[in-house]
Structure formats: C-alpha cells, structure tokens
LOMIVEX-156354 format. One record per residue: y, z, x of N, C-alpha, C in turn; residue in one letter. Coordinates in pm, whole numbers, plus 32768, in hexadecimal, padded with zeros to 4 digits. Each point is the difference from the previous one (the first is absolute). Layout:
BEGIN
<rec <Y; Z; X>; <Y; Z; X>; <Y; Z; X>; "a"> ...
//
This chain:
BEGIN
<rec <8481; 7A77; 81BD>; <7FB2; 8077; 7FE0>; <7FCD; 7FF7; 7F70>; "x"> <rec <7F80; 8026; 7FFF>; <7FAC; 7FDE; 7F8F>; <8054; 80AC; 7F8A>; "x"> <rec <7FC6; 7FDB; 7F8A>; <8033; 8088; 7F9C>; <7F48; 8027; 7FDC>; "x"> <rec <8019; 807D; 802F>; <7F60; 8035; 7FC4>; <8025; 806F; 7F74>; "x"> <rec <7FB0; 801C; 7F8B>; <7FE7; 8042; 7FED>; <7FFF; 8098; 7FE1>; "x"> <rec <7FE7; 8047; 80B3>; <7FD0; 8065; 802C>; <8075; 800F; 8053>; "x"> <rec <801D; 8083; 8015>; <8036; 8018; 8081>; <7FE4; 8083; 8042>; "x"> <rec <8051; 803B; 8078>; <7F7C; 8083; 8051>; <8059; 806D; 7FBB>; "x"> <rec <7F71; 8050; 7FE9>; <8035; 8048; 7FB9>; <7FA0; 801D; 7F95>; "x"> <rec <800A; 7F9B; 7FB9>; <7F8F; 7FFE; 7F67>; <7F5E; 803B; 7FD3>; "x"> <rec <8004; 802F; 7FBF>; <7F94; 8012; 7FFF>; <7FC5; 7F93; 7FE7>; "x"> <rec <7F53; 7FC3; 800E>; <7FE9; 7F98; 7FCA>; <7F5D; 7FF5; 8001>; "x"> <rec <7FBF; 7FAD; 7F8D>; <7F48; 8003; 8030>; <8007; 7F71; 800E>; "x"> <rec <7F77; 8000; 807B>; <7FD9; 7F61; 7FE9>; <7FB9; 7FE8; 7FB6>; "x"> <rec <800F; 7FA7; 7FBB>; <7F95; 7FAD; 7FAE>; <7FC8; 7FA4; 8003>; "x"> <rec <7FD4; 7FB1; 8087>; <7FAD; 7FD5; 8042>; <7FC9; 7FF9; 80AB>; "x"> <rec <7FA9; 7FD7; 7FFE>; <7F9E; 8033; 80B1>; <7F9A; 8075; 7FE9>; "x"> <rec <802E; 8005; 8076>; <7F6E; 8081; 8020>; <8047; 808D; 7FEB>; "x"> <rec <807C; 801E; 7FC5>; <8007; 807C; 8009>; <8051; 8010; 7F64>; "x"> <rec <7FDE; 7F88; 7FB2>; <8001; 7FE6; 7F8D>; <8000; 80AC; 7FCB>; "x"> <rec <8087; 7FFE; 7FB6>; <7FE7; 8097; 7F73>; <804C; 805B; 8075>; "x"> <rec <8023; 8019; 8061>; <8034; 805E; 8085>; <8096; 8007; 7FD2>; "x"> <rec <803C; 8051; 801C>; <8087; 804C; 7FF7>; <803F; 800C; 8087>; "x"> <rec <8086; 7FF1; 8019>; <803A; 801E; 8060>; <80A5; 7FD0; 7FFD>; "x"> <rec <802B; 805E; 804F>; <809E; 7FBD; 8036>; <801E; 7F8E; 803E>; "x"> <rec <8060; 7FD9; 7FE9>; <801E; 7F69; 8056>; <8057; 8058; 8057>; "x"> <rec <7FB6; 7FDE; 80B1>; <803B; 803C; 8060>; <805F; 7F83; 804F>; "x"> <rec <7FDF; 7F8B; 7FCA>; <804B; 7F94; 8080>; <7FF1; 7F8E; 7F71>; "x"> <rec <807F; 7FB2; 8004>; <7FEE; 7F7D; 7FCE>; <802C; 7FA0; 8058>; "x"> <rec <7FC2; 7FA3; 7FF6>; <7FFB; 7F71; 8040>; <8033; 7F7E; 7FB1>; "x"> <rec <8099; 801D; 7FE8>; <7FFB; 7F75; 7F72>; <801D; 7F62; 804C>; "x"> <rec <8009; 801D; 80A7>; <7FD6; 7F38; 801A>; <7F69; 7FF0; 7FF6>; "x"> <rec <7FC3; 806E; 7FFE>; <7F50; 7FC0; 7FF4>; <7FCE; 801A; 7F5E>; "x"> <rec <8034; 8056; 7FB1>; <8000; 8033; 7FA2>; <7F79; 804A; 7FE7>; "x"> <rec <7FDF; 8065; 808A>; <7FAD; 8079; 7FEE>; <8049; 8059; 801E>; "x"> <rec <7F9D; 809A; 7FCF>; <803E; 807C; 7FFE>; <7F82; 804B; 803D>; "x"> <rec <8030; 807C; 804F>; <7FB2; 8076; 802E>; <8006; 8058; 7F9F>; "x"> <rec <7F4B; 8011; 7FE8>; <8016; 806D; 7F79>; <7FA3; 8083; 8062>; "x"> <rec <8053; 806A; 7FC5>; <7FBC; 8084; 804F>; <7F5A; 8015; 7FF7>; "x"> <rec <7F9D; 7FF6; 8043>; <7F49; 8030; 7FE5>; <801E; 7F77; 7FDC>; "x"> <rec <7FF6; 7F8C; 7FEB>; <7FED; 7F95; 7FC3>; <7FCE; 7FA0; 808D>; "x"> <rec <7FC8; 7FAC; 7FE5>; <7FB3; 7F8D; 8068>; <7FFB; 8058; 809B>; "x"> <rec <7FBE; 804D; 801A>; <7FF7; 8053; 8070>; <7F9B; 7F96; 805D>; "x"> <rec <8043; 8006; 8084>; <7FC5; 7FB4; 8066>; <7FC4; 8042; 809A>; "x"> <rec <7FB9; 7FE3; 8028>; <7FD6; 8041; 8099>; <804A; 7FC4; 805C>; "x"> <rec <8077; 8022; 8057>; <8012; 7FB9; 8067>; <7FE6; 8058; 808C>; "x"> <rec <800A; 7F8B; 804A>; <7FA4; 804F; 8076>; <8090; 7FFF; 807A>; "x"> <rec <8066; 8076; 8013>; <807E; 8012; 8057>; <7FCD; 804A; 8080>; "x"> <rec <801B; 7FB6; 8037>; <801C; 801F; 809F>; <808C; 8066; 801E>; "x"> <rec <8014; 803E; 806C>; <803B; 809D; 800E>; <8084; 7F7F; 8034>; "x"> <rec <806A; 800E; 7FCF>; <808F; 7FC5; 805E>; <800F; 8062; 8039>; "x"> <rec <8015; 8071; 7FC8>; <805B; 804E; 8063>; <7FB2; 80A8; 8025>; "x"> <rec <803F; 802A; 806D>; <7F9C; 807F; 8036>; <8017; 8067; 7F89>; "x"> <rec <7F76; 803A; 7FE4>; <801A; 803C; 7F71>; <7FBE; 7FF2; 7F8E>; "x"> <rec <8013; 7F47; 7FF7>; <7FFD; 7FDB; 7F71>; <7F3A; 7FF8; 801F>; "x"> <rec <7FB0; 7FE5; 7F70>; <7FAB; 8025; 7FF4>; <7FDC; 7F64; 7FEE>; "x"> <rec <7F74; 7FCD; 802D>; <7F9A; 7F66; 8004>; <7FA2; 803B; 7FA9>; "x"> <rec <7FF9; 7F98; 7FCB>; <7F60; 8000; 7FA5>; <8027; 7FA1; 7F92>; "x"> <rec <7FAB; 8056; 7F64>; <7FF1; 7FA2; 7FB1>; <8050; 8026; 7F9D>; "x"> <rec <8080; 7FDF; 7FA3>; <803C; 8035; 7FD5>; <8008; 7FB9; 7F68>; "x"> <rec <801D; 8068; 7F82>; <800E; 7FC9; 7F8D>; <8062; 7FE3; 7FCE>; "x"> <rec <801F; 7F74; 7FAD>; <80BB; 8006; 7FEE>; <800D; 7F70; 7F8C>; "x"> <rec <7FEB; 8010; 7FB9>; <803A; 7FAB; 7F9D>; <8030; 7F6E; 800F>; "x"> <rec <7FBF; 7FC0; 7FC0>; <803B; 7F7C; 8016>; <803F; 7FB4; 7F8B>; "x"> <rec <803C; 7F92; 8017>; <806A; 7FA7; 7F9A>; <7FB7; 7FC9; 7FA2>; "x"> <rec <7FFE; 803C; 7F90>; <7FD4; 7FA0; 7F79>; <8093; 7F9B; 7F9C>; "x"> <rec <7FCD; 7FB9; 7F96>; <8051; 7FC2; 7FDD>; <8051; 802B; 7FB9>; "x"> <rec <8076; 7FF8; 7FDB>; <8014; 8034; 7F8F>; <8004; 7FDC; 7F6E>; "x"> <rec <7FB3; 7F87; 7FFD>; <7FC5; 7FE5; 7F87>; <7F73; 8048; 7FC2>; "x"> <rec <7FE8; 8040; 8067>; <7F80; 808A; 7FFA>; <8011; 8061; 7FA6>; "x"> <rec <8086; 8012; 7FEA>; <8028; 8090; 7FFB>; <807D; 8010; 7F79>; "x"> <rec <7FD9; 8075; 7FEB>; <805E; 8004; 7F5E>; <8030; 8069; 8011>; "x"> <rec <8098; 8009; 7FC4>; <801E; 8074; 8020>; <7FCD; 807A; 7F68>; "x"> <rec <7FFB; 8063; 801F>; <7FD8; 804F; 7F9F>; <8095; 806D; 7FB9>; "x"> <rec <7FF6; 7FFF; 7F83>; <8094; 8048; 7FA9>; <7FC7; 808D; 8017>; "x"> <rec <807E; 8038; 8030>; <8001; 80AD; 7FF9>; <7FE1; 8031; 7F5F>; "x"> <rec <8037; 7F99; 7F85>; <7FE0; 8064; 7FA6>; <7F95; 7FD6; 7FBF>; "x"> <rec <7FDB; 7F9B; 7FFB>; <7F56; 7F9A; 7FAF>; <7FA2; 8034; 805F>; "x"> <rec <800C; 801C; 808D>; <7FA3; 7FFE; 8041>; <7FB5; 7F95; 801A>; "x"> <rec <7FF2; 7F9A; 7FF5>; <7FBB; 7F79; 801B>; <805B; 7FA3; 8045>; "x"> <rec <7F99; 7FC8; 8033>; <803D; 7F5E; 8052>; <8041; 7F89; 7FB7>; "x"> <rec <806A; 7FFC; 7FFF>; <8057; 7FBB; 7FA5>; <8049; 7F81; 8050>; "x"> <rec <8035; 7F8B; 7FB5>; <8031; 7FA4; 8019>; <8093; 8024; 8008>; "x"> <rec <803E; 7FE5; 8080>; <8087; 8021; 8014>; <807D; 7F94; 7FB8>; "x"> <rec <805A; 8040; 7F9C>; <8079; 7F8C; 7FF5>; <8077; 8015; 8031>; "x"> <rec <8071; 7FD0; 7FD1>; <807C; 800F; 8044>; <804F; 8028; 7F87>; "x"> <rec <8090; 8033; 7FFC>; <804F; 8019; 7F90>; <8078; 8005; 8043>; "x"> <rec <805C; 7FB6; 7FB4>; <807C; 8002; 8052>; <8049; 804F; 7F85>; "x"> <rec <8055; 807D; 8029>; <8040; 806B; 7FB2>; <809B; 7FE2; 7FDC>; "x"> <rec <8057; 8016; 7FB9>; <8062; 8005; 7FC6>; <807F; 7FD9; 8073>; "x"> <rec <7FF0; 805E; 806F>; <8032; 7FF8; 808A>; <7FFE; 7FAA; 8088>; "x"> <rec <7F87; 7FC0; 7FBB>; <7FFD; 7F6E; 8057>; <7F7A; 8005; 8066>; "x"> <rec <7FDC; 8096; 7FFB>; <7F90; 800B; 8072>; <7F65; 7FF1; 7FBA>; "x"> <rec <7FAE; 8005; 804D>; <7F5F; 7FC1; 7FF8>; <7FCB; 8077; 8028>; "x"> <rec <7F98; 802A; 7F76>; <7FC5; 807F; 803D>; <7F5A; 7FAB; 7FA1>; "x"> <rec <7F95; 8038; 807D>; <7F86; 7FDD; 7FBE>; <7FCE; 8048; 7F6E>; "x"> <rec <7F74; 7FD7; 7FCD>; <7FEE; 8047; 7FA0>; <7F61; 7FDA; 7FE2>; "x"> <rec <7FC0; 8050; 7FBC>; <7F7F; 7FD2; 7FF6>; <7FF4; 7FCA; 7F72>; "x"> <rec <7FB8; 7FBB; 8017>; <7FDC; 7F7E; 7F91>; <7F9D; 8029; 7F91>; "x"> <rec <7FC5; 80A4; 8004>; <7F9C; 801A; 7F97>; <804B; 806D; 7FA1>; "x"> <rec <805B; 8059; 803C>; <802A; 8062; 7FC0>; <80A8; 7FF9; 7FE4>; "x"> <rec <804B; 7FA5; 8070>; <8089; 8001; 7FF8>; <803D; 8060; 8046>; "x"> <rec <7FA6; 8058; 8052>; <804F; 806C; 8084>; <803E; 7FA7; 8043>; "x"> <rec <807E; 800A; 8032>; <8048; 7FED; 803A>; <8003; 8067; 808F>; "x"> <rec <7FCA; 7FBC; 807E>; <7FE8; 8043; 806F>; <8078; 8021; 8039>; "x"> <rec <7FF3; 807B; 8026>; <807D; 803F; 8071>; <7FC1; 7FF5; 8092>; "x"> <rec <8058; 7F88; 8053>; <7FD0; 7FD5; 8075>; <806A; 803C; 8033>; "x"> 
//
C-alpha cells in the first residue's frame, strides 16, 4: 500500500487539469492507485441502466478519480493550499502539519 499525502476527509484544491483553482472534500481515497474523489470536482456523464424495479435509467452525474498529485490540501488557519509534513511528538505518535504556517492539523 502506497502512503498518500491526503486522506478522506480533507479539505483540499486542485492545482492542476481542468478544474484547476476548485475546492472540495476528499470523499474516497484510493492509495493502491494513488487517486482521490474530490466532492463537484472532475464531474462525469454516465449513462445507467435501471437494475432494479424502482431505480431510475438515464444520464447521471458523479465524479470521477483524479490524482492525488492534483491536489493540495488546504490549512484551516492560513487558508491556502499548503504542502503537507509529518512531526513525530514527544509521545512517539505522528501528527501532520502544514509546511507554511506550522498548524498542526487535528485529524
């Protein structure tokens, strides 16, 4: 298993493609392919057929897998898209932190 970055949950913008400068949650991570589902982000048309009595056919909108080298996560207190580090604390554990201001994220 690959180590990303990001994990679901985060807020994060991409900073490159077509939806370049966009905001969203990480709803799904993928760390053997090392993409992530970001919420409104890479929106796709797929065209679903009805499985079951009920369910609704047509053309439906739903997000697809970008990389997660796309995507930055953004600091609750800088407000900007920041480079993520690591810090290992007094106690032995690993808590992230952002690399522009020194917030230390509560995951």
């Amino acid at each position: 298993m690959k180590k990303m970055h990001v994990k679901r949950g985060d807020i994060v913008k991409v900073i490159s493609g077509k939806d370049k400068g966009k905001e969203g949650k990480i709803v799904t991570a993928y760390p053997e392919t090392g993409k992530v589902v970001v919420e409104g982000v890479a929106m796709v048309k797929k065209h679903q057929k009805a499985r079951a009595q009920g369910q609704e056919s047509g053309i439906i909108h739903k997000e697809a897998a970008i990389d997660a080298s796309n995507v930055m996560r953004v600091c609750s207190k800088c407000g900007k898209a920041a480079r993520t580090g690591v810090k290992v604390l007094e106690d032995g554990s690993k808590v992230r932190y952002c690399k522009k201001c020194e917030e230390v994220f509560n995951d």
